[in-house]
N, C-alpha and C positions, 0 to 999 in steps of 0.2 A: 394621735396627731393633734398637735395645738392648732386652734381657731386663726394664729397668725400664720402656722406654717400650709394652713389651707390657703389662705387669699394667698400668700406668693406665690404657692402653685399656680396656681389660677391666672391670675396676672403676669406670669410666666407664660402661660400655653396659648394667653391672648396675646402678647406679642411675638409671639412664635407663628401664629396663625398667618399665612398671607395675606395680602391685602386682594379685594374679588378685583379681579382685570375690567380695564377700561379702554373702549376703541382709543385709539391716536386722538379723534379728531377731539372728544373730550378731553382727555389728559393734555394734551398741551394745546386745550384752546385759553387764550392771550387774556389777562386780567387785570392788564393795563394798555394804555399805548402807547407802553414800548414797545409790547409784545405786539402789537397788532403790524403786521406786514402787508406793503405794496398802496396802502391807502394817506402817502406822506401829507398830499394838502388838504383833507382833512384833517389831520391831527394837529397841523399849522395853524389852521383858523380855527378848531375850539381851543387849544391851545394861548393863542395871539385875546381870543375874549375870555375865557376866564381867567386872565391875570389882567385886564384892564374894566373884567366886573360887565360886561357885556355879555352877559349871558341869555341865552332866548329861551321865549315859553314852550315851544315845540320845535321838535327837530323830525323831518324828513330823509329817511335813511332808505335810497334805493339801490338797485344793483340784481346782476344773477344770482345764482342760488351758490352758496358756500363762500363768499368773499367777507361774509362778516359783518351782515344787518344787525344780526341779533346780539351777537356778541358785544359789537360797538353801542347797542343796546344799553346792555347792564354796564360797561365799562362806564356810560356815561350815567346812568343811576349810581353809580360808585362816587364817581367823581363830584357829584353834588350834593350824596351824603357822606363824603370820607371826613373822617374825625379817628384823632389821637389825642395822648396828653399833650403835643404842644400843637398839634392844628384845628382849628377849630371854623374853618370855612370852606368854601369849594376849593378844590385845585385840581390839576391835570398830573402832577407833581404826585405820586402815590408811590411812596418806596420803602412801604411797608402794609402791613395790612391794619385795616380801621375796625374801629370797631363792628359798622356794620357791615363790611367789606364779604366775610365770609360767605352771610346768610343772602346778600345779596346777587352774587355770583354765580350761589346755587340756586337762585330764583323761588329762596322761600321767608322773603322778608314779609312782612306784614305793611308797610309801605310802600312797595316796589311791586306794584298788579301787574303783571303779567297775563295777557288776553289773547288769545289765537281769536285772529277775525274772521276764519274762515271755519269755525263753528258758532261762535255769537256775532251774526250777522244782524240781530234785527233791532230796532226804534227799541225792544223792552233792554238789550243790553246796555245800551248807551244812555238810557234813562238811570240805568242802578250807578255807572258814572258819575250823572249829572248829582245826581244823591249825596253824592260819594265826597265831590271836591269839596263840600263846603266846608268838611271836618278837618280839623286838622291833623297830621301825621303823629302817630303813637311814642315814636320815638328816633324819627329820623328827622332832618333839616327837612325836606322835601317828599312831598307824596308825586312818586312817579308814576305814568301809567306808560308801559309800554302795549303797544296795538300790533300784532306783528300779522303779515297780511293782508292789512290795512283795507287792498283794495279790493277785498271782499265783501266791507260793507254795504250793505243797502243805500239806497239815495237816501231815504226817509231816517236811518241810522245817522248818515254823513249830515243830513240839515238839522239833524236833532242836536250834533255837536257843534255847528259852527257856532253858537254864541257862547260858550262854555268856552269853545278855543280859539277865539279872540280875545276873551277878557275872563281872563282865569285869576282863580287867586293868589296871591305872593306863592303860599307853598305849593304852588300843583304844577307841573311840567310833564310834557306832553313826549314821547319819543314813540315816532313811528317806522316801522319797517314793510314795503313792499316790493315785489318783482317785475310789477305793474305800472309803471308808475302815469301811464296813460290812463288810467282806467280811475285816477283817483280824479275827482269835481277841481277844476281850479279856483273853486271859494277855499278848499281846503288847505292847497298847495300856496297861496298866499297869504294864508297865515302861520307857515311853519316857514324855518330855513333849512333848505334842501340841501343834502348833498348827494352825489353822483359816485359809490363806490365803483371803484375802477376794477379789472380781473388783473390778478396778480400775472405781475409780466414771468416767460420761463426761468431766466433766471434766477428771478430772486425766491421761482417757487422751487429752482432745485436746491439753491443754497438753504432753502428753510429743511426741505424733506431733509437732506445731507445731515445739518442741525442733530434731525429729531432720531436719523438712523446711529448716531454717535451714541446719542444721549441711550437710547436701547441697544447699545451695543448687538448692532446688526450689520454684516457684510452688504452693502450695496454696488453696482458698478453703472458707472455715469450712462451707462446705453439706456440702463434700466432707467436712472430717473430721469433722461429726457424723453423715454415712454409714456411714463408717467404725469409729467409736467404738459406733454403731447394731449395726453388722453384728456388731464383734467382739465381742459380749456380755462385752466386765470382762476379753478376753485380749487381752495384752501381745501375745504372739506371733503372734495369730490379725490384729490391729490392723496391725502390723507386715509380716505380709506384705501384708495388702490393699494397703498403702501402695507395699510394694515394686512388687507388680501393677502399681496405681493409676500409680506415673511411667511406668514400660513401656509403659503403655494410652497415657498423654495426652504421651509422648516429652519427658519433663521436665516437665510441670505437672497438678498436678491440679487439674481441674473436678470440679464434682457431675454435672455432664450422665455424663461421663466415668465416675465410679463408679458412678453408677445403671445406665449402659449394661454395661455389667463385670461387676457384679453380678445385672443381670437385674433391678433392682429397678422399681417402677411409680415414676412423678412423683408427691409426697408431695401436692402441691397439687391435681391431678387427680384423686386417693384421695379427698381432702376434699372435692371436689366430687362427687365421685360419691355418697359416702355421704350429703348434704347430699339430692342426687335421691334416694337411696332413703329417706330420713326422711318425704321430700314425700311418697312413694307413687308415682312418673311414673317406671312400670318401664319405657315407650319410650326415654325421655332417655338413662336406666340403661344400658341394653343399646345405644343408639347411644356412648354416653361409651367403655364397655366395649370395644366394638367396633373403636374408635379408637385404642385404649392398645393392643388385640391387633396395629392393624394397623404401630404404631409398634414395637412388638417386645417388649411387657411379656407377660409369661407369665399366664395367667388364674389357675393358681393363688398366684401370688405375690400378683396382684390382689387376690386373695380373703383373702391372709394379711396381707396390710398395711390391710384392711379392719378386721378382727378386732384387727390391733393401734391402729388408730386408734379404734373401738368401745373397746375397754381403757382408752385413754387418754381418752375421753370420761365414761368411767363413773367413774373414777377420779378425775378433778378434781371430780365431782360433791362427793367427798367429803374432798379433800385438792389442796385448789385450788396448794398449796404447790409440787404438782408441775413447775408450767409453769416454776419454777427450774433444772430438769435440763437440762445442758449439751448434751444430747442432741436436744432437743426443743427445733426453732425457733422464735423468736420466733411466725413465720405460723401454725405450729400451734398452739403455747399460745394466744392470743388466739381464733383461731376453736375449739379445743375446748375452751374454758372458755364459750365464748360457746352453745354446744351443749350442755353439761352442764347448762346454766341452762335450755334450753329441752324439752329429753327426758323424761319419766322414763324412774327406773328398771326399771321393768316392763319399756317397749320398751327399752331399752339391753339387756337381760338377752336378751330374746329373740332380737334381731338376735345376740347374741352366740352362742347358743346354733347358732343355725341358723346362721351362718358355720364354724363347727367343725365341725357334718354335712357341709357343704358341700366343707370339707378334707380331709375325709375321703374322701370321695367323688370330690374330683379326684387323690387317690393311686390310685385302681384305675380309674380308668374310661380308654378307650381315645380318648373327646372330649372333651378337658377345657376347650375354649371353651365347649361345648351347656352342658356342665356347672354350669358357672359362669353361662352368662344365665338357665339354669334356678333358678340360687341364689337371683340380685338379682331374678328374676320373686317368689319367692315373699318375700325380704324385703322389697321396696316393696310387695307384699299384705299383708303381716301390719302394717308399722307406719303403714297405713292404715284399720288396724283398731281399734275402741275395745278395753278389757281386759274380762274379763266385768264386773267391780266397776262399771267408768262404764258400760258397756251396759246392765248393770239397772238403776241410776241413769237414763240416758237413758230408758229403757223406762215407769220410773213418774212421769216427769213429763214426755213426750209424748205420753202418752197413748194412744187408742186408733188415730192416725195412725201412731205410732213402731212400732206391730206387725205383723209379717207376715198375711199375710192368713188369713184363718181362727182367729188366734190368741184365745184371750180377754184384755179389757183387764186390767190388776193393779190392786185398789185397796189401799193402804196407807194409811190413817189418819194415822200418825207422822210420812209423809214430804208430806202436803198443805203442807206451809209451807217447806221446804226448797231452791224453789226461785223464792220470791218475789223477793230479791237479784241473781238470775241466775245462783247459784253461780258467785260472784265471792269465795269468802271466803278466810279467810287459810289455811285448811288445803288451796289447791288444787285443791277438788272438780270433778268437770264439771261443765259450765253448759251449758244448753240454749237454742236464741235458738228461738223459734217463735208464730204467730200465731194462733190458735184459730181458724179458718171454722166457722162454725153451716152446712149447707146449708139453703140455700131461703129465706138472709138475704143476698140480693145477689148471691150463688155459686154457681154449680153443683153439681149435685149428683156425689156420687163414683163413677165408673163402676168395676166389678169388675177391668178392666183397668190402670187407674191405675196406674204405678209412682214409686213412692215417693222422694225421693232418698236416699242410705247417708248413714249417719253419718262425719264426718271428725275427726281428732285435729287440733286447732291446738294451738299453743304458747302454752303460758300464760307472759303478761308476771311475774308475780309470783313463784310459788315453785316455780316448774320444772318443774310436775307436769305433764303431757297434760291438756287439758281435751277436752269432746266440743263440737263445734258442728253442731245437727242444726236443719235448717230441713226440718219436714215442709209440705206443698204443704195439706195437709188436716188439721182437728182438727177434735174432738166436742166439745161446750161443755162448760166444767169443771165446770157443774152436771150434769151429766147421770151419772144412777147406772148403775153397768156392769151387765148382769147373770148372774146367777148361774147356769152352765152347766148343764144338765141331766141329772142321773144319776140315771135312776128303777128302776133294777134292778140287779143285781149283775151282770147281764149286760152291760151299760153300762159298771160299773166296771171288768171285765178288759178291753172292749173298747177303754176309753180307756189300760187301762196297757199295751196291745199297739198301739194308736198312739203313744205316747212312748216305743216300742222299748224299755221297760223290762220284760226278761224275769224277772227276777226277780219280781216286785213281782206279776207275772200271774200266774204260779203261786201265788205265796203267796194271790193274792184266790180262785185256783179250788180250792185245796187245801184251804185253812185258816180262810175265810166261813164261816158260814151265814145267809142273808139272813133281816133280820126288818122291817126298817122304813127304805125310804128319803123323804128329804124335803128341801128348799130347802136346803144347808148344812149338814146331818144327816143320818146313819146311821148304823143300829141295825144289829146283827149279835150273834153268838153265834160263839163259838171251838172247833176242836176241840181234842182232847186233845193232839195236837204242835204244835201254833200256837206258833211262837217268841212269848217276853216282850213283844220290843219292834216285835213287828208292829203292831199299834195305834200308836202314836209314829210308826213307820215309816208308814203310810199316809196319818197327817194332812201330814204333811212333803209327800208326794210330790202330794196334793191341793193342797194350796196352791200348790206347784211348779208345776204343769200346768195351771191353772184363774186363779194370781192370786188366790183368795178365801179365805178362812178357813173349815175345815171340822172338824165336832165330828163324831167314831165315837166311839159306846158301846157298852159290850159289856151283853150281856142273854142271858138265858136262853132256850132252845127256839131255833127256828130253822127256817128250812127245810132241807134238802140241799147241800150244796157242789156247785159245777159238777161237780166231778170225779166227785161223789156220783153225780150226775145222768145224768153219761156213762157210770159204770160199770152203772147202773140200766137204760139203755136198751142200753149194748152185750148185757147179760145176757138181756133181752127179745127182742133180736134172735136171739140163740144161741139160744132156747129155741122162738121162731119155726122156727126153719128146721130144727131137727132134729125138731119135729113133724110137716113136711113127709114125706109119702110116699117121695117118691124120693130124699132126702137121708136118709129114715131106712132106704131097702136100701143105699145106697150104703156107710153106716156100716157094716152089716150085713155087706158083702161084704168091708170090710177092717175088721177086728177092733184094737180098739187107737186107729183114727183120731177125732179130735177135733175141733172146729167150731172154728178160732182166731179167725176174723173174719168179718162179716156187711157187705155191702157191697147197699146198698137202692136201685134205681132204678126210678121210675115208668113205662109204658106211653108215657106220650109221651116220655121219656128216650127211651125203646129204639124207637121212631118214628124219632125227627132222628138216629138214628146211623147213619148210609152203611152199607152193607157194603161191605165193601173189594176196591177194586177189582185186580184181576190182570191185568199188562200182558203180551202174548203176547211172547216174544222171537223175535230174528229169524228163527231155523230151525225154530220151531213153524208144523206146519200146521193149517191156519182152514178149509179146503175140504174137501167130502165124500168120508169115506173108502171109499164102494163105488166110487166113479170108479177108485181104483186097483185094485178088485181083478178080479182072474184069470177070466176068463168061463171058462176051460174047470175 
């Protein structure tokens, strides 16, 4: 075999060889800006200054991670050494490749430094820099340095630089990229012009994957890329690899089955149904739906984070219906969560949201994070079963004295007797109450103590969105009938009742700061001490009306009796003065000099009757038998 017919073998079986595989995000990252997507008024403004020769010494490139810092990097190293046979200046304008376009792209130009600042952090790096500019470039227009991570530098690194990048030389231009961009000194940030990369919106990042799934001839379906587009939040890179995963997973095609299982994500549809059961309040259904998604392989707390974001996106078309446009958000879902945003309020929207975010919280540390999670939806189908206080008090004063818990007294309010003749059905969405007044002993039974009452339910209101209440009590008192007026005939009444409303404040202040002069039907007279805050009076008609439902007038007057506290300190004092008159309490004194009586503790005769003496269990090795049997006759 001839020496020629060697090489063409040879040079045969090298182009026969494949080319070694390259992620996505490599292969088609953008090497010009055309290619560069979602970042339009950036390319506007270098664009609009390098064709009018306005070009800057440093450029500030921030943004999230994968939108394309570094890229737009070398794009722009490119751009201010591209040369051909007929160009021979900067341009934006690249529709071909330059001379030094290749070596620079693949970041092994010998002009075009290339520096991660988050290994050469220190004052010695940026001194090899300062070294550095004053030479000029081997064989490009411009000596670039790109810095990427920027805001990893040291202070003493960042002050070594600012005079260098202020007043740099004709060839050296400065391109920076961080994630941080607080974190970078504003001596730095005003010497450079900033720009702000934005995350690529969904759309335009499924129309790119769509692109790239063409170009590699791979089966994609839209559920899949807006999974995708979902996941990658606005990064190019982040998008890109999912994709690349995504074929690997489904061995040339993507499904959504396929990247939901990939990802770990819950069925978007099942989500909606679930939260659907938790609106209804049927936390069974909840925790069997739940149960079901766990045992198919969704993770409870991802469950619970796509809950939260479907919550978000509920709450959000309430108010910006325009949303269901986003490329992102399928058809199935805009439709049912617009159709939910119309039925919710915002009250419950807020709370479920609220208590889904404890709930994430809580499956980050906890060691069961299924329990965890049916413990969540237990308590969110409680609570959006629940009226808000606003309609409960509303239900309260116009069902009467059925609507109240037992022992409660009924509310009358004057203002609101008319309020519910329409059925609060009106246009501002109020609750409305459906219920049927029973008289007893008019055809009916009468209401036995026991009775249980049915709870009040949230329906959806057809009209303005708001939760309405629908409360059918089993029982009502006729609406003529006048409630009446609780009875507080002493001041000792009145702490007793602000110590049943577990209002400890409000008790002290009635035992402190009273003095009783006159009570009567809706009135009481009192007298103040000398520390009685201002607006105690204010404060106790409020907390009367609170607790009773009625409208109650305290006036202040003069004289008065004794305040409880008065009263107690008056008898503990009697008691002290008792007992150290006592005989034997006054040697006892006598015997230790200095001692003092601190407290008086008073029990009757039949008290000290029914008190047992206490009893003494023998334990096992105690002897119970007569002790002259053992002893010693001689």
């Amino acid at each position: 075999m001839s020496e020629t017919e060697g090489t063409d073998k040879a040079t045969t079986a090298a182009a026969a060889k494949p080319e070694p595989y390259r992620v996505l995000a490599r292969k088609y990252r953008p090497r010009s800006f055309d290619d560069l997507i979602g970042q339009e008024p950036m390319v506007r403004t270098l664009t609009n200054a390098f064709e009018t020769g306005r070009i800057a010494q440093a450029w500030m490139l921030t943004g999230v991670r994968g939108v394309g810092k570094t890229t737009t990097a070398r794009i722009l190293a490119r751009a201010l050494n591209y040369e051909t046979d007929k160009i021979h200046e900067p341009t934006i304008h690249m529709t071909g490749p330059g001379v030094h376009c290749q070596a620079i792209m693949e970041g092994r130009h010998v002009d075009v430094v290339e520096m991660d600042a988050a290994s050469h952090t220190g004052i010695d790096d940026v001194r090899e820099i300062i070294a550095q500019v004053r030479y000029r470039p081997v064989s490009a227009r411009y000596k670039v340095y790109i810095i990427d991570e920027v805001h990893m530098l040291s202070n003493q690194a960042f002050n070594g630089l600012l005079k260098t990048l202020e007043e740099p030389p004709e060839h050296v231009k400065f391109v920076f990229a961080t994630t941080e961009i607080r974190k970078v000194p504003i001596t730095v940030l005003s010497r450079c012009q900033r720009f702000d990369l934005r995350r690529v919106e969904s759309a335009t990042l499924i129309a790119h994957l769509k692109k790239i799934a063409e170009a590699e001839k791979v089966g994609v379906e839209d559920d899949a890329l807006r999974l995708i587009a979902r996941a990658a939040e606005g990064s190019v890179r982040d998008s890109l690899s999912i994709t690349d995963q995504a074929i690997a997973h489904g061995a040339g095609t993507v499904t959504a089955l396929a990247v939901r299982d990939m990802l770990g994500l819950a069925d978007r549809v099942r989500i909606i149904d679930l939260f659907e059961t938790l609106m209804a309040g049927n936390a069974a259904a909840a925790l069997t739906e739940l149960r079901e998604q766990y045992a198919s392989g969704a993770d409870p707390a991802v469950v619970i984070s796509e809950l939260a974001d479907f919550t978000h996106l509920v709450t959000t078309l309430r108010y910006v219906p325009e949303s269901t446009e986003d490329a992102a958000i399928s058809p199935m879902e805009a439709e049912r969560g617009l159709e939910l945003s119309k039925r919710l309020s915002i009250r419950t929207l807020g709370q479920v949201w609220q208590m889904l975010l404890k709930a994430g919280e809580e499956l980050r540390t906890t060691t069961t994070p299924r329990q965890a999670a049916e413990m969540a939806l237990i308590r969110v189908a409680h609570a959006a079963d629940l009226p808000s206080p606003d309609d409960l008090l509303r239900l309260i004063r116009e069902g009467g004295d059925a609507a109240l818990p037992a022992g409660a007294a009924p509310p009358a309010s004057p203002g609101n007797s008319g309020s519910g003749q329409d059925g609060g059905n009106g246009a501002n969405g109020s609750a409305s109450v459906a219920a049927s007044p029973v008289t007893p002993g008019a055809g009916s039974p009468a209401p036995s103590a026991g009775t249980d009452l049915p709870q009040p339910r949230l329906v959806a209101s057809s009209g303005s969105g708001a939760a309405r209440m629908d409360a059918r009590p089993r029982l009502q008192t006729s609406p003529a009938a006048e409630p009446e007026t609780p009875a507080i005939g002493s001041i000792e009444a009145l702490a007793r009742l602000a110590e049943e409303r577990r209002d400890s404040l409000m008790r002290v202040s009635i035992r402190r700061y009273l003095r009783p002069v006159r009570f009567q039907p809706g009135r009481i007279e009192v007298a103040l001490t000398d520390e009685a805050p201002q607006t105690l009076i204010g404060d106790l008609m409020k907390r009367l009306h609170l607790w009773t439902g009625q409208r109650w007038v305290v006036t202040v007057s003069s004289g008065g009796e004794p305040t409880l506290d008065e009263r107690d300190a008056q008898r503990r004092a009697t008691l002290i003065d008792d007992a150290a008159a006592d005989p034997e309490v006054a040697a006892i004194l006598a015997a230790f000099p200095g001692a003092k009586i601190t407290n008086v503790t008073v029990r009757s005769a039949a008290e000290e009757e029914d008190v047992p003496a206490p009893a003494i269990e023998a334990g096992d090795d105690d002897f119970l038998g007569d002790p002259d049997e053992f002893l010693d006759d001689d």
